[in-house]
N, C-alpha and C positions, 0 to 999 in steps of 0.2 A: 569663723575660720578665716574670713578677710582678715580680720583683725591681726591675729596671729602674723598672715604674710604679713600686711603693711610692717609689724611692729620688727620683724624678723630682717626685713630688708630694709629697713631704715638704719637697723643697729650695725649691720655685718653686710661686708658685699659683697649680696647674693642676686645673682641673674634670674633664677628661678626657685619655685617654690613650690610642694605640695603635699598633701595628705592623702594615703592610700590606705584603704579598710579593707580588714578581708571580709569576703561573702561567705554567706550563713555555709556556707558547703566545706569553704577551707581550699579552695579552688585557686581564687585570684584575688589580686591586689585593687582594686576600683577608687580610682581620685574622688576626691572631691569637687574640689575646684575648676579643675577641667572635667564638663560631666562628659562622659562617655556617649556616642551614639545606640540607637536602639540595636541589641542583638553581641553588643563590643562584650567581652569577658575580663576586658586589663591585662594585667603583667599577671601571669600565671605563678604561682606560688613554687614550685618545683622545677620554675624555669628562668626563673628570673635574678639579678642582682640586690632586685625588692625583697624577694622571695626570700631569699638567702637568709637578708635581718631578719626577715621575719622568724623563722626556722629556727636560727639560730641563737635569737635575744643578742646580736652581736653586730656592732656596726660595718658596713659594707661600701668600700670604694668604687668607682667606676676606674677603667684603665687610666684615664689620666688625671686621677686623684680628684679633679673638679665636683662631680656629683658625689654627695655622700649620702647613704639610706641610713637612717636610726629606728629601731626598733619603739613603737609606740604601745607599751603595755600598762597595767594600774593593779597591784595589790597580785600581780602573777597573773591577769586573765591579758591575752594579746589580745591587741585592739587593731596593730597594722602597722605600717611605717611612714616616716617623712620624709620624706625627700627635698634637698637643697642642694642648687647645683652655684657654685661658687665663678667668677672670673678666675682666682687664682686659689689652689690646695689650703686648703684652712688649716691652720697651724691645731694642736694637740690644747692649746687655750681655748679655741673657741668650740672644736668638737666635744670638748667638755660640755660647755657650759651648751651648747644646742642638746647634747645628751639627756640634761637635766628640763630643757622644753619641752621635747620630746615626752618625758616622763608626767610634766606637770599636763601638756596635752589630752597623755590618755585617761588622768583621771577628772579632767573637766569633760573629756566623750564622754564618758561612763556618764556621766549627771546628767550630759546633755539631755541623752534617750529619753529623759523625765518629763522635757518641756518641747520635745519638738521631732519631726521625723526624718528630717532631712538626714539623718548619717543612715535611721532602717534603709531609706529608698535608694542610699548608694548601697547599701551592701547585697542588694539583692540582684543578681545575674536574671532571675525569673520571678513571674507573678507565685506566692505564696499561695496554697489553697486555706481558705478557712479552716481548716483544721491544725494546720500548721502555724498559721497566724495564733491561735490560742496556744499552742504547746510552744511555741517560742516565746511568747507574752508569762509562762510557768518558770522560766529556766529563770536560776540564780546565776547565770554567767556560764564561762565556758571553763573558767581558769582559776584559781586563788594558790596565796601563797603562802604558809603561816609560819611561826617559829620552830623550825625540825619537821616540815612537811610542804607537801604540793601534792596539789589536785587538780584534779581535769576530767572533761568531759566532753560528749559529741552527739550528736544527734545524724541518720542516716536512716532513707534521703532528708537532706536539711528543707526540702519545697514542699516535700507531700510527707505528711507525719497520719502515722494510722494510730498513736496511743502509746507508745513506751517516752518517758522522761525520766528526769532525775531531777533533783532536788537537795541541797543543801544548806546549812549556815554552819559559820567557819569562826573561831575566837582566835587569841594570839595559839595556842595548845590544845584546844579542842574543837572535834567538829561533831557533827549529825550530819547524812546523808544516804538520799531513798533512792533506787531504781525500781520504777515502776511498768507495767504493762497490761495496758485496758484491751479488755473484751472487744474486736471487733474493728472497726474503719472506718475512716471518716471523722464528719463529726461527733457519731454516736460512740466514737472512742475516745475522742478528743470530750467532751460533755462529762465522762466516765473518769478519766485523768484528771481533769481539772476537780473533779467531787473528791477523789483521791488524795491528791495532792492538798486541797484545802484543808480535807479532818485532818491532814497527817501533819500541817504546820500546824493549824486550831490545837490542837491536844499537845504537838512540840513547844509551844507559844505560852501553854498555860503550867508548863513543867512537869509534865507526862514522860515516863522513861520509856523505851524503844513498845516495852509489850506493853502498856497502856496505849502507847500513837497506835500500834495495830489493831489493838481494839474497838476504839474510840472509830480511827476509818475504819473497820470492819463493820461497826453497828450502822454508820452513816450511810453505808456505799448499801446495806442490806434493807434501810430505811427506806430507800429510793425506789432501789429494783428486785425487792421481795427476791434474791437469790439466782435471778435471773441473767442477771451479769457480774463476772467478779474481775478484781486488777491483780496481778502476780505481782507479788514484794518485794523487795530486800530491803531492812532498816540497819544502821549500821551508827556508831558512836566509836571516836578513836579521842583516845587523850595520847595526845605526843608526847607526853612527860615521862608517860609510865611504857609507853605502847601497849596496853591496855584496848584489846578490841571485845564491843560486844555486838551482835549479830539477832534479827529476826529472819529467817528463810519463811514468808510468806509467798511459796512460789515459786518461778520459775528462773531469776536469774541467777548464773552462777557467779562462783566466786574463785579468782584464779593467783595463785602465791606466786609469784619469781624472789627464791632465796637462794645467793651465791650462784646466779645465774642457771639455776633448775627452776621447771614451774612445775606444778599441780593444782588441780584442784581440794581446794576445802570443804570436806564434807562436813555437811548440816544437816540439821535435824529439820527434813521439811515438814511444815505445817500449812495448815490453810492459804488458800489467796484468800484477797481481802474482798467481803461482800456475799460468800456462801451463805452463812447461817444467820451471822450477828452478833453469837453470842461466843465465840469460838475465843477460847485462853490461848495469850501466846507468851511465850517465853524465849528468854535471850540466849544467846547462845556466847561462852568465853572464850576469844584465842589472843595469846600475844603476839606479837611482832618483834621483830631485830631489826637495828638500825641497819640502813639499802634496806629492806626488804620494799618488793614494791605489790600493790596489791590490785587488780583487775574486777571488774566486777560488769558483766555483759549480760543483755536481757536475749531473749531464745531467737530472736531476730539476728543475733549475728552465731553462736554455736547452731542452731537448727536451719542455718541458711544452705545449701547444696550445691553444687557444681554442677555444668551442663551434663558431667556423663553419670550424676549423682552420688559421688561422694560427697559426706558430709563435712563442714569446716568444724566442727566441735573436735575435742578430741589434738591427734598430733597436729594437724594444720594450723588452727587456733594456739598451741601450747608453741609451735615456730616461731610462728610470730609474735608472741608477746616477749619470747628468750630472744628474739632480735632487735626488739629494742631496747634492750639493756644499758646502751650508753648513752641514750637519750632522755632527757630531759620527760617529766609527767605530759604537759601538752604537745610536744611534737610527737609521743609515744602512743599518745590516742590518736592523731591524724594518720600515723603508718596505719597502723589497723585496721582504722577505716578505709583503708587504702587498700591494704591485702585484703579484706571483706570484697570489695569491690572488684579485684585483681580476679579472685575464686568464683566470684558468679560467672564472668567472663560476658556481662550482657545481659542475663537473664532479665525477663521480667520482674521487678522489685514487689513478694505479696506480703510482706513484712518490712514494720524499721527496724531500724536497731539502734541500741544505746551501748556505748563503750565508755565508763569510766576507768580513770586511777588513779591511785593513792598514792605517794613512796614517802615513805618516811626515815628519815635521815638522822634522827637520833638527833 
């Protein structure tokens, strides 16, 4: 990251220099280079000039043109922003070409994480519990971008994980992607998710179609815990060529359409969570897609979450807010949510997480 400053202010003249990551929450902006004191939270993401690029994948001024913030993303997952603060307004040549830094940036971050921890230990606001340290060590990313699609995902709360994730791999037109939900808290949820998540790439990995990866985890997770604990499913495959959806409901998370700006839910054919029996046949289910359609997919930790006077958020609440983000982009679409998730507890005590994926596909 020195490196980058020195090379950046050697070439263009810049006063200052920095790298802001967001935390695992989606909360704040957090430097790099100038670390933060203990307890500091950064430039807040829905309050800041940072924030903004961030948001928006869109470069951001300060009032007197001097600071510029570029948005620091890699292949659609946001990674954070840069920030260079100039002597004098950078002419539309050089905000190019830092644009293209910028970019080359997030995907040397993205590698980084392979050989070293220093960008995990800025992005965290708080100490990780063990269990969340494992379910973020499972995640494919937050973000991806392919040809005629975007995805995204989120995890809530990001510090303390009791067992739902998700999971995907993505091609230029094709994906596979799981939401999962383990038995229980802690680490004996996190133990349960990870045994999950393993058969379900093992058997994706070795060219298993959606009801073979459920079987395969189903026999593994029953292998374990003789039926005594089971993980709620969703398997899902989309080719962007055809929009071609096929579908496992092993369980509990649902699945939510916004077409032409109406949402419903998709009903399925539920079948087993995985880890009951062992032996349990499962089968795919077929829907297609139209280009916009954007597609939701939420584990029971965010529709079965409740309000202090105990209404439930599933249902209109839930269906509001995902028709509210309609003009939003796939990833800024899953931090609203999480954000009205959070808005509707009003405080409560967190006894569940939640995962909020989605999909849109753009034809």
């Amino acid at each position: 990251m020195e490196a980058l400053r020195d090379t950046v202010t050697l070439h263009y003249p810049v006063e200052r220099l920095e790298v802001l990551l967001a935390d695992y929450a989606l909360v704040a902006l957090r430097p790099v280079l100038d670390v933060l004191p203990p307890g500091a939270r950064g430039d807040l993401i829905d309050a800041s000039p940072a924030g903004r690029a961030f948001a928006a994948q869109v470069p951001q001024r300060a009032e007197d043109g001097r600071l510029i913030y570029l948005p620091v993303s890699a292949c659609g997952e946001r990674v954070g922003v840069l920030a260079v603060e100039f002597a004098q307004p950078p002419g539309s040549e050089t905000l190019a070409e830092l644009t293209e830094i910028a970019t080359a940036l997030g995907h040397a971050l993205r590698g980084a994480d392979r050989i070293t921890d220093r960008y995990q230990r800025v992005r965290r606001m708080a100490r990780l519990t063990l269990a969340a340290e494992m379910q973020w060590g499972l995640l494919p990313g937050r973000g991806h971008q392919g040809e005629g699609y975007r995805l995204a995902g989120q995890l809530e709360p990001a510090y303390e994980v009791y067992g739902d994730n998700f999971d995907w791999t993505c091609g230029p037109r094709r994906l596979m992607m799981s939401v999962t939900d383990g038995m229980g808290q802690g680490i004996e949820a996190a133990l349960l998710t990870t045994l999950a998540i393993t058969a379900l790439r093992n058997a994706r990995r070795s060219g298993a179609g959606l009801d073979e990866q459920a079987g395969l985890a189903d026999e593994a997770i029953y292998a374990q815990y003789g039926g005594e604990r089971h993980v709620s499913s969703l398997l899902l495959r989309f080719d962007a060529t055809t929009g071609d959806l096929f579908l496992v409901d092993a369980g509990s998370p649902q699945v939510l359409l916004m077409r032409d700006g109406r949402v419903r839910q998709i009903e399925l054919e539920q079948q087993l969570p995985l880890g009951m029996f062992g032996n349990t046949a499962y089968t795919e289910q077929h829907h297609r897609l139209r280009p916009g359609d954007r597609l939701i997919v939420a584990s029971d930790g965010v529709y079965a979450s409740r309000s202090p006077s105990g209404a439930s958020f599933g249902g209109t609440p839930l269906e509001n807010l995902v028709r509210s983000t309609r003009m939003q982009p796939a990833d800024e679409a899953v931090r609203t949510m999480i954000r009205g998730l959070l808005e509707f507890r009003e405080g409560l005590e967190v006894t569940d997480d939640a995962v909020v994926t989605c999909l849109d596909w753009t034809g």
